[in-house]
N, CA, C and O atoms as CSV, one atom per row, in Angstrom:
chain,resi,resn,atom,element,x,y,z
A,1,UNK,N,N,6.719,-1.855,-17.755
A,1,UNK,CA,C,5.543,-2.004,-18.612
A,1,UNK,C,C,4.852,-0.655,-18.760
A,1,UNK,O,O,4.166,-0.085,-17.912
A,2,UNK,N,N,5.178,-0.221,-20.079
A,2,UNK,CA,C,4.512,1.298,-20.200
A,2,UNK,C,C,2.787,1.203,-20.146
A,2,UNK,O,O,2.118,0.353,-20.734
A,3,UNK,N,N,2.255,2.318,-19.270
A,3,UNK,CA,C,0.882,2.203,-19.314
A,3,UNK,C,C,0.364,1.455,-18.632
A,3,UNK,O,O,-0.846,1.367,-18.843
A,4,UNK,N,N,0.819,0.730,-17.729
A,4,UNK,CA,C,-0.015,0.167,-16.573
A,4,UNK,C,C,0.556,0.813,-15.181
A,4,UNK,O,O,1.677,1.307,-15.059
A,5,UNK,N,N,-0.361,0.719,-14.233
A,5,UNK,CA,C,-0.003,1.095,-13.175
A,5,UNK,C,C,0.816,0.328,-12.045
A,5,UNK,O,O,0.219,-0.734,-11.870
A,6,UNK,N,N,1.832,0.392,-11.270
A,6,UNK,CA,C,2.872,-0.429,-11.151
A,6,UNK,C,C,1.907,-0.380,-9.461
A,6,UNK,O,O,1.302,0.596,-9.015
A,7,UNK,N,N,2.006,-1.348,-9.006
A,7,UNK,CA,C,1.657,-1.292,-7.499
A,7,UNK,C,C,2.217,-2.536,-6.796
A,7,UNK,O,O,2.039,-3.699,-7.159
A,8,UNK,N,N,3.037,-2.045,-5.559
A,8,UNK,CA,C,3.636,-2.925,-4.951
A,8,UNK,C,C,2.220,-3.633,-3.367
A,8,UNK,O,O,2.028,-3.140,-2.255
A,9,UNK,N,N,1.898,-4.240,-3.686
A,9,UNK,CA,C,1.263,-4.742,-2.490
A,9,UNK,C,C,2.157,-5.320,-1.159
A,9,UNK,O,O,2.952,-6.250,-1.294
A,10,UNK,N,N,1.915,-4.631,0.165
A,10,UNK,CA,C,2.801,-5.320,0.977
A,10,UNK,C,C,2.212,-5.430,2.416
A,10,UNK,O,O,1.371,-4.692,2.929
A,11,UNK,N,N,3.017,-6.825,3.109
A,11,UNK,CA,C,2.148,-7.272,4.508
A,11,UNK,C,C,3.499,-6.879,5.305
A,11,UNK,O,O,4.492,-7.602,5.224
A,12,UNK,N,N,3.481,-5.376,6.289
A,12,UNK,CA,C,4.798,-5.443,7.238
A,12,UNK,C,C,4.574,-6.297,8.403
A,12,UNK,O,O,3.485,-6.843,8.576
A,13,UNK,N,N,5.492,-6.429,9.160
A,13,UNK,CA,C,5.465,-6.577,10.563
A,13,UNK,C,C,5.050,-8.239,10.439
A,13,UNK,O,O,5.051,-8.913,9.409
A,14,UNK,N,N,4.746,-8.614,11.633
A,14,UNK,CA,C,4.873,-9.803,12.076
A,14,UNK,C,C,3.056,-10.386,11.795
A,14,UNK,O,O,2.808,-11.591,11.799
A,15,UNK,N,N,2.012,-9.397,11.584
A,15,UNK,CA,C,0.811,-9.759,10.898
A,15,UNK,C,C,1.109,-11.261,9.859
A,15,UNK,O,O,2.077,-11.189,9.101
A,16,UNK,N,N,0.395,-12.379,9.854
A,16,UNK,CA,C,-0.005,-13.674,9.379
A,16,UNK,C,C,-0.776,-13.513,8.663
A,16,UNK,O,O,-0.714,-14.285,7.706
A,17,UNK,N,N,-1.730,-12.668,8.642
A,17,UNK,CA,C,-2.893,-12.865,7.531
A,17,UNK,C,C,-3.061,-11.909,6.156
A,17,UNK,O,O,-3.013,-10.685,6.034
A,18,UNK,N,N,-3.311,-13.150,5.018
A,18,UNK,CA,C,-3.133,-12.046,3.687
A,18,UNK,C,C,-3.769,-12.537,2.449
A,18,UNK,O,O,-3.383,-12.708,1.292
A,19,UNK,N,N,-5.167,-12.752,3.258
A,19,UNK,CA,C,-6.298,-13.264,2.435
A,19,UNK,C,C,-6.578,-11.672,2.029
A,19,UNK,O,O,-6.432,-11.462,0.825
A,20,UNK,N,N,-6.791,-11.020,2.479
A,20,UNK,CA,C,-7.235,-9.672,2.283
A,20,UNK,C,C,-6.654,-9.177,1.017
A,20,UNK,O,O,-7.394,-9.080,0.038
A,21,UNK,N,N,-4.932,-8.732,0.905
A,21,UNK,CA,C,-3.945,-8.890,0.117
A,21,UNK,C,C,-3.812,-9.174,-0.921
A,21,UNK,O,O,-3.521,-8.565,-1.951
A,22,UNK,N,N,-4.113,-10.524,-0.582
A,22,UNK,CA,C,-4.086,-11.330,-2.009
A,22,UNK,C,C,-5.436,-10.734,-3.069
A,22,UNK,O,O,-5.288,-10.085,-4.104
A,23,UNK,N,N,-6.365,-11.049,-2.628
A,23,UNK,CA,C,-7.949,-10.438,-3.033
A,23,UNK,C,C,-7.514,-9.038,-3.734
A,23,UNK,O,O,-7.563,-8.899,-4.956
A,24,UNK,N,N,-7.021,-7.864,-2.722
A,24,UNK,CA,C,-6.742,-6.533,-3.304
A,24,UNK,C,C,-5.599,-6.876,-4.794
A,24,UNK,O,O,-5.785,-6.428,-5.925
A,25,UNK,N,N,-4.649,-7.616,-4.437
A,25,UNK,CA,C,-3.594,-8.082,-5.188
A,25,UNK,C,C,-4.145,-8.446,-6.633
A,25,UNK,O,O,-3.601,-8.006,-7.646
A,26,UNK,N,N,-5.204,-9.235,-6.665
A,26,UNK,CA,C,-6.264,-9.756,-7.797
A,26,UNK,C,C,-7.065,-8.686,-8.270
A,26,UNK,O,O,-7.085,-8.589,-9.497
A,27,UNK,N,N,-7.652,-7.955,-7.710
A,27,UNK,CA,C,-8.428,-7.609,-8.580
A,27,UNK,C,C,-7.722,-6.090,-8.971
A,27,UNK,O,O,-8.268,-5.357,-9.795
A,28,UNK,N,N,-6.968,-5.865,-8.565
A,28,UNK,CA,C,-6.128,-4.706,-8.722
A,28,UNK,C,C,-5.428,-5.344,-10.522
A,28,UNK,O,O,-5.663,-4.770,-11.585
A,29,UNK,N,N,-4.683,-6.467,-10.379
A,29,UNK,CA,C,-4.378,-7.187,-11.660
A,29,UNK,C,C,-5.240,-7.447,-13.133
A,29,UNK,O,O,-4.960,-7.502,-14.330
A,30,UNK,N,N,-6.552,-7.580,-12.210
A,30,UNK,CA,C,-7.800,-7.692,-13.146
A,30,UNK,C,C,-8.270,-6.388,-13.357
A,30,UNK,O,O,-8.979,-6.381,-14.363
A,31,UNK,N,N,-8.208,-5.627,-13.001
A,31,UNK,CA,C,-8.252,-3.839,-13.622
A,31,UNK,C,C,-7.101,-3.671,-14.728
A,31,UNK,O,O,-7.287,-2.672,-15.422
A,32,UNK,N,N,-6.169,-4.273,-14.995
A,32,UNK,CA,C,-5.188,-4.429,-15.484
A,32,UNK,C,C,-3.882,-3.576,-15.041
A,32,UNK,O,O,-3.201,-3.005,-15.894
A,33,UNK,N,N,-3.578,-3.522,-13.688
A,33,UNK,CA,C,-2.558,-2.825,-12.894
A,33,UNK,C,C,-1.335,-4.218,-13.134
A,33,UNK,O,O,-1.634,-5.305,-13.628
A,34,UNK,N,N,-0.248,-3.906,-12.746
A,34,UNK,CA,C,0.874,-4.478,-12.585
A,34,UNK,C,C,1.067,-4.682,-11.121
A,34,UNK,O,O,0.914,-3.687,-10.413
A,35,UNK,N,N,1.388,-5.848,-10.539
A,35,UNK,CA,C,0.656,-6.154,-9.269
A,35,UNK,C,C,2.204,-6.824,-8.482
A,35,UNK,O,O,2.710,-7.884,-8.850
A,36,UNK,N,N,2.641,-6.151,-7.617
A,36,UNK,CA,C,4.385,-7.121,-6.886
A,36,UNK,C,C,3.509,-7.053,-5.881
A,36,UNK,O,O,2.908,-6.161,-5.282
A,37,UNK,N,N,3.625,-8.777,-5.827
A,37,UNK,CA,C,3.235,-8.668,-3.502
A,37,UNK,C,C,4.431,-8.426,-3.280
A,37,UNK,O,O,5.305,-8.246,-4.128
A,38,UNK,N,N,4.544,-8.407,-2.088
A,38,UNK,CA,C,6.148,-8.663,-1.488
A,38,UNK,C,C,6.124,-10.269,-0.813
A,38,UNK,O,O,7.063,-11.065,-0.784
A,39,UNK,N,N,4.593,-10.471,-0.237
A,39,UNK,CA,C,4.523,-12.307,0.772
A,39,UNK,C,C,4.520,-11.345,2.359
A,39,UNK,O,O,4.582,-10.119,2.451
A,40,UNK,N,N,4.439,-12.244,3.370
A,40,UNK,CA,C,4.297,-11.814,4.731
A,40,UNK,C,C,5.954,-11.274,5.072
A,40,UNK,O,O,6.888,-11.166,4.278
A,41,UNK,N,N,5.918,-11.014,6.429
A,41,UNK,CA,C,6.392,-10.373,7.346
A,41,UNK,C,C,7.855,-9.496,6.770
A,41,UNK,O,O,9.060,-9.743,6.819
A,42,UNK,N,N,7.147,-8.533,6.298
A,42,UNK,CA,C,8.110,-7.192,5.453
A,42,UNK,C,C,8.658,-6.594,6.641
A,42,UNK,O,O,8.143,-6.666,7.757
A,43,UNK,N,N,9.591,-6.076,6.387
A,43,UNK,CA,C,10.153,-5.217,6.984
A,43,UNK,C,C,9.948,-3.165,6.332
A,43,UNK,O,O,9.806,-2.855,5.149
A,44,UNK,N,N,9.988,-2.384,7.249
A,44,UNK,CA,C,9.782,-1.114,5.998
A,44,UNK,C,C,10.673,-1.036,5.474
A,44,UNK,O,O,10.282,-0.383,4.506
A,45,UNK,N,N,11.912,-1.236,5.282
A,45,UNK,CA,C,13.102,-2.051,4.796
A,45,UNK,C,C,13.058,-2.182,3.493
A,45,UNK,O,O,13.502,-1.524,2.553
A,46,UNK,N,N,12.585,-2.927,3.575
A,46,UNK,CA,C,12.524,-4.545,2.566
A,46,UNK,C,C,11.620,-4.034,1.691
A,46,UNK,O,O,11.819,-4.081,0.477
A,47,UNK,N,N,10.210,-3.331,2.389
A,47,UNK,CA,C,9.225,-3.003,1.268
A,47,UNK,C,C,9.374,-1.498,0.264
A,47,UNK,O,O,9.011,-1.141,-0.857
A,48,UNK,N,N,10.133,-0.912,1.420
A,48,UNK,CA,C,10.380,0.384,0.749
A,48,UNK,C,C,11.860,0.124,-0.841
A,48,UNK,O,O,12.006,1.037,-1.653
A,49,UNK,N,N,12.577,-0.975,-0.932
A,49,UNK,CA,C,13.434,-1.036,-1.746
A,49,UNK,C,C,12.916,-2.021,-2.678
A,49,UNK,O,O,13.608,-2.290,-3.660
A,50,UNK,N,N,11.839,-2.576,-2.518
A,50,UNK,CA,C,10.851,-3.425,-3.601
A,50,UNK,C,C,10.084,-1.914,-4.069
A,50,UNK,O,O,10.344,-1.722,-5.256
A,51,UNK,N,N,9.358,-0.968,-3.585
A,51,UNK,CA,C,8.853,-0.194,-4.275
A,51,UNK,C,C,10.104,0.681,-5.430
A,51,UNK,O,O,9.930,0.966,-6.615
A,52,UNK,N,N,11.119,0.893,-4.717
A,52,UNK,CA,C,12.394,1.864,-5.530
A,52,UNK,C,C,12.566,0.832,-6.794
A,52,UNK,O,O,12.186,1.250,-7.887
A,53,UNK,N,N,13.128,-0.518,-6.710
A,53,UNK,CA,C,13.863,-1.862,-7.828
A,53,UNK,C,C,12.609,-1.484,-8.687
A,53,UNK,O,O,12.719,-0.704,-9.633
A,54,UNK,N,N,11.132,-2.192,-8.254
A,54,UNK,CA,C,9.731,-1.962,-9.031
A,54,UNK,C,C,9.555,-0.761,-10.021
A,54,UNK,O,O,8.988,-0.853,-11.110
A,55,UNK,N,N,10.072,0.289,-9.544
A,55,UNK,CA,C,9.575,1.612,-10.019
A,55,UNK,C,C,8.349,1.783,-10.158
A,55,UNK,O,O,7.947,2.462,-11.102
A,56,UNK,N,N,7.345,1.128,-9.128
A,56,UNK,CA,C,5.791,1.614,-8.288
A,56,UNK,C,C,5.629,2.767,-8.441
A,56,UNK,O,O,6.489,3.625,-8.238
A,57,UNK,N,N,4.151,3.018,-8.940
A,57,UNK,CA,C,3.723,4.375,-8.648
A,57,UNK,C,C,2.704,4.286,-7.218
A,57,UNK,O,O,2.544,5.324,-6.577
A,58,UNK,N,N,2.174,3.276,-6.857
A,58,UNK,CA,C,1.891,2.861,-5.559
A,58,UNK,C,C,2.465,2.218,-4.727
A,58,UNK,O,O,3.585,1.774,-4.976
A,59,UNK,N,N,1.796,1.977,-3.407
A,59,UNK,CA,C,2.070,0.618,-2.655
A,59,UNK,C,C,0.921,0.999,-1.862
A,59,UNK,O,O,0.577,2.147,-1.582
A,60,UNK,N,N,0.166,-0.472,-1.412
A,60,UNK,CA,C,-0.820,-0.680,-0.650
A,60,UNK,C,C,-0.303,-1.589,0.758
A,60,UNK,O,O,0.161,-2.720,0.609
A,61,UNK,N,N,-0.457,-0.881,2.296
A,61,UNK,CA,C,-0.169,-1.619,2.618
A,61,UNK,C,C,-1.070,-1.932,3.497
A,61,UNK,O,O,-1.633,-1.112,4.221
A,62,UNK,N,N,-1.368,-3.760,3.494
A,62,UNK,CA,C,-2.388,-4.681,4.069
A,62,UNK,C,C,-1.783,-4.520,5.896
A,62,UNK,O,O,-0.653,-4.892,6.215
A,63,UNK,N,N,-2.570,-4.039,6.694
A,63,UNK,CA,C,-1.732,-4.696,8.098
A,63,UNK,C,C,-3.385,-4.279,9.248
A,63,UNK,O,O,-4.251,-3.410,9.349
A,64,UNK,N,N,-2.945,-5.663,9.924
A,64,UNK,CA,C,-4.390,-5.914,11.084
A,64,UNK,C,C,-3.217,-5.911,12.105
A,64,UNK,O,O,-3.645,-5.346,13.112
A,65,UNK,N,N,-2.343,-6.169,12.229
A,65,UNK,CA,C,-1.751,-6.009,13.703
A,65,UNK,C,C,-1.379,-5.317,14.340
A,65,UNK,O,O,-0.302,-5.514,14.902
A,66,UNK,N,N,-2.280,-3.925,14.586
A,66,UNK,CA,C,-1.946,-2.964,14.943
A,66,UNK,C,C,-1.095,-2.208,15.405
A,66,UNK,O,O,-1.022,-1.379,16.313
A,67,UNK,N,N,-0.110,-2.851,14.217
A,67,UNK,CA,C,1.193,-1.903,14.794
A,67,UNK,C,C,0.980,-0.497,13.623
A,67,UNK,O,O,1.718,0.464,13.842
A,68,UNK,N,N,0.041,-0.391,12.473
A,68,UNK,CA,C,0.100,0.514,11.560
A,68,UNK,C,C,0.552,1.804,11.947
A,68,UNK,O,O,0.860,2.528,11.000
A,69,UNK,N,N,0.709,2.421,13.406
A,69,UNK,CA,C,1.003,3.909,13.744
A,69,UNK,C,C,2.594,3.840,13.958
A,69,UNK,O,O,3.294,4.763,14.376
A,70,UNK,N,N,3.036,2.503,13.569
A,70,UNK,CA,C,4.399,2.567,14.182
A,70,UNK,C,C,5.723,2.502,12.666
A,70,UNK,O,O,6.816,3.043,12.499
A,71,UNK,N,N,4.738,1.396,11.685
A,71,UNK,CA,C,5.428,0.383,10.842
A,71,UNK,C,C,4.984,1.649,9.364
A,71,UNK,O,O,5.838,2.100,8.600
A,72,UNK,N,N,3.508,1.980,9.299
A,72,UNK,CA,C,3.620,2.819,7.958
A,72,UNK,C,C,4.269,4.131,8.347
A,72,UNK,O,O,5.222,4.480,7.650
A,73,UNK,N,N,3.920,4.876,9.303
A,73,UNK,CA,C,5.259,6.169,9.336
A,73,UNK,C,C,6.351,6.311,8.235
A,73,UNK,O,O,6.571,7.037,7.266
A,74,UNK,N,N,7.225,4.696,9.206
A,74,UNK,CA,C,8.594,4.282,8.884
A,74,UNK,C,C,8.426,4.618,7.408
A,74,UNK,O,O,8.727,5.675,6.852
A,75,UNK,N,N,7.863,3.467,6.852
A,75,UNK,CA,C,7.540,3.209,5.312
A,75,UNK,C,C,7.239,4.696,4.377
A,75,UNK,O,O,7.569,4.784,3.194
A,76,UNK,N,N,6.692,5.596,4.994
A,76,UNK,CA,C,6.699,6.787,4.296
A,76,UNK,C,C,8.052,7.447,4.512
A,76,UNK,O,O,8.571,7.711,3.428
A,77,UNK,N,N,8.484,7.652,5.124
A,77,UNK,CA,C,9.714,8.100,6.175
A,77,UNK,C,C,10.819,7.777,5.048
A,77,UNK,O,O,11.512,8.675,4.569
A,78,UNK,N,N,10.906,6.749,4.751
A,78,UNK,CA,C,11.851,5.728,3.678
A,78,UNK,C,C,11.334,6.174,2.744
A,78,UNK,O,O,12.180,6.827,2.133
A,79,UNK,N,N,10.125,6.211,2.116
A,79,UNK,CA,C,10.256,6.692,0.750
A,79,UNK,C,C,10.670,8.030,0.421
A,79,UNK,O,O,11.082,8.350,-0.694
A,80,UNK,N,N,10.535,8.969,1.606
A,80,UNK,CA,C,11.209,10.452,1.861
A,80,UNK,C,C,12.511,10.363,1.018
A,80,UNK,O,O,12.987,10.924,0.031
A,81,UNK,N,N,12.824,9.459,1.823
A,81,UNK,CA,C,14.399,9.558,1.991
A,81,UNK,C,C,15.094,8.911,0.864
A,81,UNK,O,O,16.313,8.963,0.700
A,82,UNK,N,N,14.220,8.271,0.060
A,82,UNK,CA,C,14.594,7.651,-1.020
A,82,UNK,C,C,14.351,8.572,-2.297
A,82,UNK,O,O,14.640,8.375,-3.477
A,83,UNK,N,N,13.953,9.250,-1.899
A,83,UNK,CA,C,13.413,10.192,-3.494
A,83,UNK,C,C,12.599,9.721,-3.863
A,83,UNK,O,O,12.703,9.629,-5.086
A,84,UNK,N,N,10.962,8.946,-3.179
A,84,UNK,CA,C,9.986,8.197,-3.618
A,84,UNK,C,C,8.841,8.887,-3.091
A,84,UNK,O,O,7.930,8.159,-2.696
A,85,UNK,N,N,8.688,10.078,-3.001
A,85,UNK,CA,C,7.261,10.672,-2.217
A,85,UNK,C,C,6.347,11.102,-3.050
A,85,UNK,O,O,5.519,11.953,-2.725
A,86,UNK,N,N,6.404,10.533,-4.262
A,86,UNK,CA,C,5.564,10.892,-5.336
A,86,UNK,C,C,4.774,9.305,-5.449
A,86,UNK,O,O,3.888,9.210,-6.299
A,87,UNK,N,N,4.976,8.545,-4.921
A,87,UNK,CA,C,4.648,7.117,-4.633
A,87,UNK,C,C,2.912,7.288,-3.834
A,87,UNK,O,O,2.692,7.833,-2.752
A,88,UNK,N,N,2.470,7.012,-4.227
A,88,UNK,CA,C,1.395,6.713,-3.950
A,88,UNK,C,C,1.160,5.679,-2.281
A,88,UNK,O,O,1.114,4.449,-2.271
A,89,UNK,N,N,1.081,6.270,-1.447
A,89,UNK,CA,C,0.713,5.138,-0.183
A,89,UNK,C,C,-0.429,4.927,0.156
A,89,UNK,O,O,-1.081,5.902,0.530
A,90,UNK,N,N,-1.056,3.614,0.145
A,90,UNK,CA,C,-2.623,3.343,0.562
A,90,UNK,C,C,-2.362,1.979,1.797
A,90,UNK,O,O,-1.707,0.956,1.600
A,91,UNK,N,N,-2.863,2.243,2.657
A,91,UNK,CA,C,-3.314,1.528,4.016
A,91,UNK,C,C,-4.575,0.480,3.910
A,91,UNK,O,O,-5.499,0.931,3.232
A,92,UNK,N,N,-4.746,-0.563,4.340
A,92,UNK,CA,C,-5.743,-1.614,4.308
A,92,UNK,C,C,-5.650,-2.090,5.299
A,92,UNK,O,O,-4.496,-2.379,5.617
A,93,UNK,N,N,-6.693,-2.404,6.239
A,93,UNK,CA,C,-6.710,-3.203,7.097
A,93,UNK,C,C,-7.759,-2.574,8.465
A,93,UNK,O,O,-8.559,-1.679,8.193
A,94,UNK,N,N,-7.690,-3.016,9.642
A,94,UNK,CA,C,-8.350,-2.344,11.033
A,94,UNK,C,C,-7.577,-1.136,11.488
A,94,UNK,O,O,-6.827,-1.011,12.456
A,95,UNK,N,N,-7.925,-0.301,10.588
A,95,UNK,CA,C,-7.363,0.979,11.543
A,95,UNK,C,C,-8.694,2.254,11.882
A,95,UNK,O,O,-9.495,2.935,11.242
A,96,UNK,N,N,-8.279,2.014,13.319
A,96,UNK,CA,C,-9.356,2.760,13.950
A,96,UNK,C,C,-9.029,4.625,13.117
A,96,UNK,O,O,-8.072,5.190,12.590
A,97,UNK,N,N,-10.817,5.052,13.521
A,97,UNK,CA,C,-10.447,6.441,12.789
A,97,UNK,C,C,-9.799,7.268,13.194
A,97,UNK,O,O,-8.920,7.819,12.530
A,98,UNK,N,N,-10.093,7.552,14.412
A,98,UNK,CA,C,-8.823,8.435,15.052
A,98,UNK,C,C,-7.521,8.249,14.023
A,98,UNK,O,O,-7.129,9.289,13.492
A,99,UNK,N,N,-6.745,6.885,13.661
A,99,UNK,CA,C,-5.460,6.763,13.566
A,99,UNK,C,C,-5.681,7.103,11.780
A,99,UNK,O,O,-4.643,7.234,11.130
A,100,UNK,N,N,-6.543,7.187,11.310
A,100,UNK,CA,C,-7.139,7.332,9.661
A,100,UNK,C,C,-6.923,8.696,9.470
A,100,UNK,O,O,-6.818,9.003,8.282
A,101,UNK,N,N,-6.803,9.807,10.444
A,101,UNK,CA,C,-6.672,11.147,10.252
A,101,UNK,C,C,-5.049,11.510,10.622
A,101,UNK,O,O,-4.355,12.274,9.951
A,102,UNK,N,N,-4.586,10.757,11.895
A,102,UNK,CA,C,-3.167,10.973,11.137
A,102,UNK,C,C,-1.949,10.038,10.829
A,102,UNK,O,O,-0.755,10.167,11.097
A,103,UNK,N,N,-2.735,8.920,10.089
A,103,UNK,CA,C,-1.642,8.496,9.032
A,103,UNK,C,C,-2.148,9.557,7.720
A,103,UNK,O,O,-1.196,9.919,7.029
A,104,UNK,N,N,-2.896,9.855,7.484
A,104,UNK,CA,C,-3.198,11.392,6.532
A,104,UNK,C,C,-2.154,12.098,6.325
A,104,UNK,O,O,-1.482,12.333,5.320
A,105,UNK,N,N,-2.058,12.627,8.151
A,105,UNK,CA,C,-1.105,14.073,7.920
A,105,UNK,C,C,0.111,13.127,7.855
A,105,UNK,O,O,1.049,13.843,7.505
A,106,UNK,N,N,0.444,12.159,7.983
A,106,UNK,CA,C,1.951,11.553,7.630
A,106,UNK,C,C,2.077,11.440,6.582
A,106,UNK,O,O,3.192,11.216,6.111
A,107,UNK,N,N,0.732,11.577,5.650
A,107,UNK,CA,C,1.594,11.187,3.812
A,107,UNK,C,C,0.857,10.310,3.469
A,107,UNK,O,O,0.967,10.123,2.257
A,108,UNK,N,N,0.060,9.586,3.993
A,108,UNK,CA,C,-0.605,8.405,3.609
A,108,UNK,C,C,-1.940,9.183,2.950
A,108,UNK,O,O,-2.521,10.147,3.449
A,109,UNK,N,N,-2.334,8.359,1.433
A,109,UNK,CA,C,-2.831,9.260,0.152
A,109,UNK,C,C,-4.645,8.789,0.781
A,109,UNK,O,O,-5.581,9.574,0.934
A,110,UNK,N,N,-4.640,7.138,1.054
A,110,UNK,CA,C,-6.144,7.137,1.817
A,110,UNK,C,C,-5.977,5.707,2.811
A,110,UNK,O,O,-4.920,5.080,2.739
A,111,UNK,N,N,-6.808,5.354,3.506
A,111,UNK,CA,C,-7.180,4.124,4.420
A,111,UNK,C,C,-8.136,3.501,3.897
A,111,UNK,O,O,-9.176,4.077,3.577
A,112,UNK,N,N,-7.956,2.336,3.740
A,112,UNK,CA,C,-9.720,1.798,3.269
A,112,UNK,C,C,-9.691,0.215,4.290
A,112,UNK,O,O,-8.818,-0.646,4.402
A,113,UNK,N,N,-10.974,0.343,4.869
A,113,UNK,CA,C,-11.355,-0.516,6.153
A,113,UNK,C,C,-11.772,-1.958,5.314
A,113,UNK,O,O,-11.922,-2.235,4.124
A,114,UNK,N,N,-11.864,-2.631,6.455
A,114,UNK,CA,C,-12.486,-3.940,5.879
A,114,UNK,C,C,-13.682,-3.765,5.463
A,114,UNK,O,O,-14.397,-3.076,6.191
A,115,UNK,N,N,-14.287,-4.319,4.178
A,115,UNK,CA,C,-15.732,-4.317,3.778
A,115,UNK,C,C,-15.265,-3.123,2.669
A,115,UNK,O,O,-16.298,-2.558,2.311
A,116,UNK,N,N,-14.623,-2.804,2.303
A,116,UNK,CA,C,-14.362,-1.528,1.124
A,116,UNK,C,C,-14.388,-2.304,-0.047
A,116,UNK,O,O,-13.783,-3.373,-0.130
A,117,UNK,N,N,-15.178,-1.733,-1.117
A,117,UNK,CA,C,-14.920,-2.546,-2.266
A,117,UNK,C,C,-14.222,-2.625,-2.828
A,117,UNK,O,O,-13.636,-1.552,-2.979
A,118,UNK,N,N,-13.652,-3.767,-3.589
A,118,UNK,CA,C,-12.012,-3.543,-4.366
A,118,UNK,C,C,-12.368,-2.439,-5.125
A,118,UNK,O,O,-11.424,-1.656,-5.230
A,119,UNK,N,N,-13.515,-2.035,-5.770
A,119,UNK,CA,C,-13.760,-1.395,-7.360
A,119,UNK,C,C,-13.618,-0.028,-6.476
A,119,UNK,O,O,-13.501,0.964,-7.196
A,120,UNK,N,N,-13.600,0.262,-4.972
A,120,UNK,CA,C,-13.187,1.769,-4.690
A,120,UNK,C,C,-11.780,1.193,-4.886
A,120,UNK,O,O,-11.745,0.931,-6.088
A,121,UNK,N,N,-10.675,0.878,-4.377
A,121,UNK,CA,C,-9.138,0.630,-4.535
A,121,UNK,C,C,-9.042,0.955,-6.037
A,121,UNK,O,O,-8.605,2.092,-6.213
A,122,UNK,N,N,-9.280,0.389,-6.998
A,122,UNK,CA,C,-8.898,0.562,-8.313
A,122,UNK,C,C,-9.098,1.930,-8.666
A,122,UNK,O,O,-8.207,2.652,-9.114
A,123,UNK,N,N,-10.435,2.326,-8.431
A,123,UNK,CA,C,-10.942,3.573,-8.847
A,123,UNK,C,C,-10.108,4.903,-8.791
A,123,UNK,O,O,-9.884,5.761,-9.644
A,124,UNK,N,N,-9.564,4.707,-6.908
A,124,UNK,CA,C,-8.887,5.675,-6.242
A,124,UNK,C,C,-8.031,5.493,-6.897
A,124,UNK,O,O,-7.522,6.582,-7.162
A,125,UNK,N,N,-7.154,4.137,-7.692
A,125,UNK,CA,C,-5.642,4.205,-7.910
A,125,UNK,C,C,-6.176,4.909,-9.017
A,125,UNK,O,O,-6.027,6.124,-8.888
A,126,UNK,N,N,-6.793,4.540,-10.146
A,126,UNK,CA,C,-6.648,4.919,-11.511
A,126,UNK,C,C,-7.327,6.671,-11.517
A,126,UNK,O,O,-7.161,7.295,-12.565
A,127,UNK,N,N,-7.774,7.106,-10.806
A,127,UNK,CA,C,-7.893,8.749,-10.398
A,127,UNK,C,C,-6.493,9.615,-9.654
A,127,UNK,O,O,-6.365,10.836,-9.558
A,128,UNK,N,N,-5.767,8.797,-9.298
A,128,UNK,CA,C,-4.331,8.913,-8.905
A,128,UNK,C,C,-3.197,9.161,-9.439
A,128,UNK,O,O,-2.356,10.058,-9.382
A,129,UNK,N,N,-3.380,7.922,-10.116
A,129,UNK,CA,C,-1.764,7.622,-10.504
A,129,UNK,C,C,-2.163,8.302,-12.482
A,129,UNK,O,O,-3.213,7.867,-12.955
A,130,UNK,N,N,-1.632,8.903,-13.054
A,130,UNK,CA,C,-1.445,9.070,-14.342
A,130,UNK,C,C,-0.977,7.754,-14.842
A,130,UNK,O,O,-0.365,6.895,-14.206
A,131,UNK,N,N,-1.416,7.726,-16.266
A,131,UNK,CA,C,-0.525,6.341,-16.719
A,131,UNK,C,C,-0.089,6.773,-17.808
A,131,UNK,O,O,0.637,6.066,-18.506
């Protein structure tokens, strides 16, 4: 779809919850973005070859189970390696600040905590991504 912004929304790891997700998922759609969840328990796998098939200029990924220092790495790591580092990566969820400065230096574009307004998510994407 020419002219919209492609964004893969995704829940890794063994995390259950994706009320959050879904919400970002919506109103990201209602900005008029192009919106793929992937659904729960992704693998970086799984999400990194939904962003490549998609041809995403983002991916947001939702995760409270603090595995984020272990599971987004990977996920950047893979898009390295895929010829996808022009991909846009955004983080959602409880990540303490300490870990907000270096998923940074890993590649990750921003973090946004619980209580962030969707209208910053959109904003940041559409200051981002060219369309």
């Amino acid at each position: 779809m020419a002219g919209k912004i492609r964004v893969v929304v995704a829940k890794p790891g063994l995390d259950g919850h994706d009320r959050g997700a879904k919400i970002i998922a919506r109103a990201l759609r209602d900005a008029g973005m192009e919106v793929i969840y992937t659904g729960l328990h992704q693998t970086p796998e799984q999400i990194v070859e939904t962003v490549i098939q998609e041809d995403a200029d983002a991916v947001g990924i939702s995760i409270l189970s603090g595995a984020h220092m272990t599971l987004v790495p990977r996920i950047v790591e893979l898009l390295r390696e895929q010829g996808a580092d022009d991909v846009v990566v955004l983080v959602g969820g409880t990540i303490p600040t300490d870990d907000v400065t270096a998923l940074k230096e890993q590649g990750v574009a921003e973090v946004f905590t619980p209580g962030a307004p969707t209208s910053d998510i959109v904003e940041y994407l559409q200051s981002r991504v060219p369309v």
